[in-house]
Backbone as a ProteinNet text record, in pm:
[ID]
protein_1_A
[PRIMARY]
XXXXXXXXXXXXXXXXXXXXXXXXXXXXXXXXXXXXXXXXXXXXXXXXXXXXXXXXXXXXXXXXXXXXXXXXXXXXXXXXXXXXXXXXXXXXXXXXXXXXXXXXXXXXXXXXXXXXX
[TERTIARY]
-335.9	-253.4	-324.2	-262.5	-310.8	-223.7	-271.1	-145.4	-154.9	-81.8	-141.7	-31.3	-165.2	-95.5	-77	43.1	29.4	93.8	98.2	177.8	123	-34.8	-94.6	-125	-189.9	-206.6	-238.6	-229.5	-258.7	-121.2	-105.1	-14.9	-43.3	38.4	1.4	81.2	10.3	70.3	177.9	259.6	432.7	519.4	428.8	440.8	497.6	561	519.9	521.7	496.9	452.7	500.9	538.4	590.1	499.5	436.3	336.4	392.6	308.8	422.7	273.1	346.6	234	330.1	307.1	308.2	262.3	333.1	230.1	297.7	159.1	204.3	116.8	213.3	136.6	193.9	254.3	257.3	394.2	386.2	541.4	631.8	759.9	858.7	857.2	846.2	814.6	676.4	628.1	463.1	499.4	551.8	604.8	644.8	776.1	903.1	831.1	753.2	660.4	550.5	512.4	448.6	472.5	291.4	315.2	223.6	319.4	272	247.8	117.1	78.9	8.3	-31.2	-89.5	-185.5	-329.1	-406.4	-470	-568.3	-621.2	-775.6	-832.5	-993.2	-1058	-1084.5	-1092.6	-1232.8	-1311.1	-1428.8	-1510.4	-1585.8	-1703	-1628.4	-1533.2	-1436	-1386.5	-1403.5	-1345.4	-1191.7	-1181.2	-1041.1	-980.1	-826.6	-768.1	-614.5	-550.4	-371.4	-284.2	-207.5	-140.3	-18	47	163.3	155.1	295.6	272	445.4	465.1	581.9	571.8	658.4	597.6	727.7	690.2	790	911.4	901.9	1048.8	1112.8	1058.8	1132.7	1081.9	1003.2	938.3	859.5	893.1	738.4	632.4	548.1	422.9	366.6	380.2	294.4	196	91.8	3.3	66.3	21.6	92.4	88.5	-39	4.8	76	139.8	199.2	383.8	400.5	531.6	619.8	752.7	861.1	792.5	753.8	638.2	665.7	616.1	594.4	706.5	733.6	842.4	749	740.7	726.8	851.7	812.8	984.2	966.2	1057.1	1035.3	1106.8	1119	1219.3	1159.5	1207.6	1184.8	1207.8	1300.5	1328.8	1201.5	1148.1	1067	944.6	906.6	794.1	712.3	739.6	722.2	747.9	611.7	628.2	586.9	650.8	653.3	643.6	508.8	494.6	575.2	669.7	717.1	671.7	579.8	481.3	568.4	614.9	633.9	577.8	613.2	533	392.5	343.1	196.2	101.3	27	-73	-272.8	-323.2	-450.8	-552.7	-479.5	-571.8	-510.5	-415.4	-352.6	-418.1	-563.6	-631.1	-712.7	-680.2	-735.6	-735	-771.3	-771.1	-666.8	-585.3	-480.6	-509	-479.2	-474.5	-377.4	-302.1	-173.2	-239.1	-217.2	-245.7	-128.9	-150.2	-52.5	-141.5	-92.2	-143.9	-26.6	-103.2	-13.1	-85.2	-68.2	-172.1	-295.8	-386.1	-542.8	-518.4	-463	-475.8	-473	-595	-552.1	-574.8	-466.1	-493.6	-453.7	-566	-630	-546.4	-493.2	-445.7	-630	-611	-730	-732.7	-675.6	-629.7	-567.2	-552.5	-479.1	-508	-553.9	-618.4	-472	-450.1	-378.4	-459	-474.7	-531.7	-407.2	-401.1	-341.2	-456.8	-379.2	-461	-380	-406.9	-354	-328.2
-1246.5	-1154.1	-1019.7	-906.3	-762.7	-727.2	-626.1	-543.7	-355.4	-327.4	-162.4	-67.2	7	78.5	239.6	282.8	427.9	524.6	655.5	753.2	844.6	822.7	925.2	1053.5	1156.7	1248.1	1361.6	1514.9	1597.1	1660.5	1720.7	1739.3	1870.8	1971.1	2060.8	1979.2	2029.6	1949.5	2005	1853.4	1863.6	1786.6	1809.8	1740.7	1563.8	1529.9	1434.6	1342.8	1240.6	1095.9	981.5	918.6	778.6	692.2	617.6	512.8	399.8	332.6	219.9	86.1	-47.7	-158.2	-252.6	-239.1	-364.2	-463.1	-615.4	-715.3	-787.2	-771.3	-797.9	-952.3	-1043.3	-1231.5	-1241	-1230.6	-1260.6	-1355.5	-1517.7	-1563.1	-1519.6	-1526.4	-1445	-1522.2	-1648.5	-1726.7	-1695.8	-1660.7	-1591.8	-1476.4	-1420.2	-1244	-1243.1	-1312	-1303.2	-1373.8	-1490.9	-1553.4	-1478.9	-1355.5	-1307.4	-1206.3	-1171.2	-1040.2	-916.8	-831.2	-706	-552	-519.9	-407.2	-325.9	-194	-63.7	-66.8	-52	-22.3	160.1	215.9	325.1	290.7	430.5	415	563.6	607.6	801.9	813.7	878.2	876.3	867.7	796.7	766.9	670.6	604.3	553.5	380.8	346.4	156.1	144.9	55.4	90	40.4	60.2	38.1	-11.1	-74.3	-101.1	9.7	72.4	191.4	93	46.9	-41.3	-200.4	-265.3	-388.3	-435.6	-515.6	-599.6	-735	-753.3	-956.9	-1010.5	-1154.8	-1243.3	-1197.4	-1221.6	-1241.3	-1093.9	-1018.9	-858.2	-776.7	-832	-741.4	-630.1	-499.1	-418.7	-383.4	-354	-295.3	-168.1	-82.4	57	72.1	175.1	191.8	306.3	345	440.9	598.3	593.4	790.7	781.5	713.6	695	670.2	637.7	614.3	729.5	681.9	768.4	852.3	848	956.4	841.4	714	636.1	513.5	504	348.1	270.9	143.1	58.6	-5.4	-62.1	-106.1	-161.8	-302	-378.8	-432.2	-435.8	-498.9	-605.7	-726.5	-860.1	-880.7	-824.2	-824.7	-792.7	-690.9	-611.1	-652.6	-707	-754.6	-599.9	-534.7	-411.5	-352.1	-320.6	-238	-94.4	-31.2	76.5	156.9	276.5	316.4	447.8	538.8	669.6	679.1	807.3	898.3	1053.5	1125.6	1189.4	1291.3	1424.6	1514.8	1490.1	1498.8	1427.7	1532.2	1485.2	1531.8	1569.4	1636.1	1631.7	1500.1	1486.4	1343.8	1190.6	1242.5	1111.1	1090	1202.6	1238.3	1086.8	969.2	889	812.6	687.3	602.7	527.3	507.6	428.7	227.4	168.3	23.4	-64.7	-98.2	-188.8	-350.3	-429.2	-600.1	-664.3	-797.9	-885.5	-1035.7	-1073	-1216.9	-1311.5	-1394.3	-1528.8	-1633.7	-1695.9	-1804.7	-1770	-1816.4	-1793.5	-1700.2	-1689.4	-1572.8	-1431.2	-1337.1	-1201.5	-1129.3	-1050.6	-987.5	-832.8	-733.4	-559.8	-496.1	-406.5	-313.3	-233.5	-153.9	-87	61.8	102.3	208.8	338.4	391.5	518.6	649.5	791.2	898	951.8	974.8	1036.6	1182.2	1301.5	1423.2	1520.9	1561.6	1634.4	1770.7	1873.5	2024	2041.8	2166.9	2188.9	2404.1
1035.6	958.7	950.3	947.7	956.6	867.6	755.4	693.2	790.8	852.4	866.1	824.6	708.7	676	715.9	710.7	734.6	628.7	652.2	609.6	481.3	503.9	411.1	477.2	400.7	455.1	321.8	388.7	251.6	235.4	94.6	53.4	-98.8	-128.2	-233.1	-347	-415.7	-599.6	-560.5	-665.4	-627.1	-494.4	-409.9	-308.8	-289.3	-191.8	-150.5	-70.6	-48.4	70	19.9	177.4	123.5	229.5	162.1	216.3	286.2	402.6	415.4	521.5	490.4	484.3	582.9	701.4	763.6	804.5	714.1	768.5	879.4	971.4	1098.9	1116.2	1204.9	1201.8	1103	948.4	883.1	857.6	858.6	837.4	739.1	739.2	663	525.1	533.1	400.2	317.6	389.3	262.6	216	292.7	284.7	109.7	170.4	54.7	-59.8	-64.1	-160	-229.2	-199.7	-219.5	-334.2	-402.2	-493.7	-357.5	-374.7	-295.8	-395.2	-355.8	-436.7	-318.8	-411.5	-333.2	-477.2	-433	-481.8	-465.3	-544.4	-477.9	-522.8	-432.2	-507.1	-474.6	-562.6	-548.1	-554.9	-442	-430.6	-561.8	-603	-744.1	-812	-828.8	-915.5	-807.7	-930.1	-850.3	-842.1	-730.4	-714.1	-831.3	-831.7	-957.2	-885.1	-947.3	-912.6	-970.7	-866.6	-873.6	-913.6	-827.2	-827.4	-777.8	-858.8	-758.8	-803.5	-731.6	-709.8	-686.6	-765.1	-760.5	-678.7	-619.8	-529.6	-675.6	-730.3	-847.3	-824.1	-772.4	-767.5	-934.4	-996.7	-1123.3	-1030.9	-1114.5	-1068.7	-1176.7	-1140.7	-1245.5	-1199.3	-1300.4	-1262.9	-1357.4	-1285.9	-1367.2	-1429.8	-1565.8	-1667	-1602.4	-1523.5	-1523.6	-1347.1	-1308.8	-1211.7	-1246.7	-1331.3	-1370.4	-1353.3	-1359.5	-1320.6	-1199.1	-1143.1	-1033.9	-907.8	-902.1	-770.5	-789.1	-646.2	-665.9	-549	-569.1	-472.6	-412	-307.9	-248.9	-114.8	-73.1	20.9	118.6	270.1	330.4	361.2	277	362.3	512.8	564	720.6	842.5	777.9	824.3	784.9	660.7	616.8	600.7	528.5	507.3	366.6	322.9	167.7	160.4	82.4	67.4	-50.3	-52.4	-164.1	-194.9	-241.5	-228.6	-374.9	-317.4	-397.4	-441	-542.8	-565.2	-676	-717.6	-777.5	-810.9	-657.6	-682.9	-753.1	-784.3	-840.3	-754.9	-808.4	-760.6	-792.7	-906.7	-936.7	-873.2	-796.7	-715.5	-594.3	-547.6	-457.5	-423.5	-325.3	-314.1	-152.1	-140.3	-58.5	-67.9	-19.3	-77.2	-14.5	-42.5	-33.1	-28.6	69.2	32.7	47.4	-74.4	-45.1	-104.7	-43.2	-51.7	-80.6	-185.7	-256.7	-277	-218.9	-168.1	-216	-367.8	-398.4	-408.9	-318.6	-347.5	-220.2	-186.5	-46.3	-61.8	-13.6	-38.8	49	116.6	238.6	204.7	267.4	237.7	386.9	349.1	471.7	503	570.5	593.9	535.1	460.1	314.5	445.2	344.1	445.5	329.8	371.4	266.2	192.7	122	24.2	-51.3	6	-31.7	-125.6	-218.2	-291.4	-340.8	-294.8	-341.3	-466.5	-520.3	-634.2	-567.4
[MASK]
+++++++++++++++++++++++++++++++++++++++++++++++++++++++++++++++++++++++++++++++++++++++++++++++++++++++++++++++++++++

């Protein structure tokens, strides 16, 4: 299983990007069974959970991300997606898409998310 992710990049405050995580090998029954999140981790700082989406279709945001980011998923595609809006400078990170399946946890290989101001 591989998750790869793409679609970061830099961007001026206000700006924004929509992230996206394909898991590739991955059967369509773990997919859909699954909780899928985007983590970040901003140089000096441990990563943290930006968003996540659980198999039940709940989402979770972290608070200074709200109304600001949606997560979102095509089971077909086995593909999640972060759309990042009126970003910020402090949204300046590494981004991380994983997917937990039981005791299973599988890391995209992050993708940069740069915001100027």
């Amino acid at each position: 299983v591989q998750l790869q992710a793409s679609g970061g990049g830099s961007v001026q405050a206000g700006g924004s990007l929509k992230l996206s995580c394909a898991a590739r090998g991955m059967i369509w029954s773990t997919f859909t069974g699954s909780r899928r999140a985007w983590y970040r981790q901003a140089p000096g700082k441990e990563r943290e959970l930006v968003a996540e989406l659980t198999s039940e279709g709940m989402t979770n945001y972290q608070d200074s991300v709200k109304g600001r980011f949606t997560i979102s998923k095509d089971n077909s595609k086995k593909t999640v997606w972060l759309q990042m809006l009126s970003l910020e400078p402090e949204d300046t990170a590494v981004y991380y898409c994983n997917i937990k399946f039981g005791s299973w946890h599988y890391w995209g290989q992050g993708t940069q998310v740069t915001v100027s101001s």
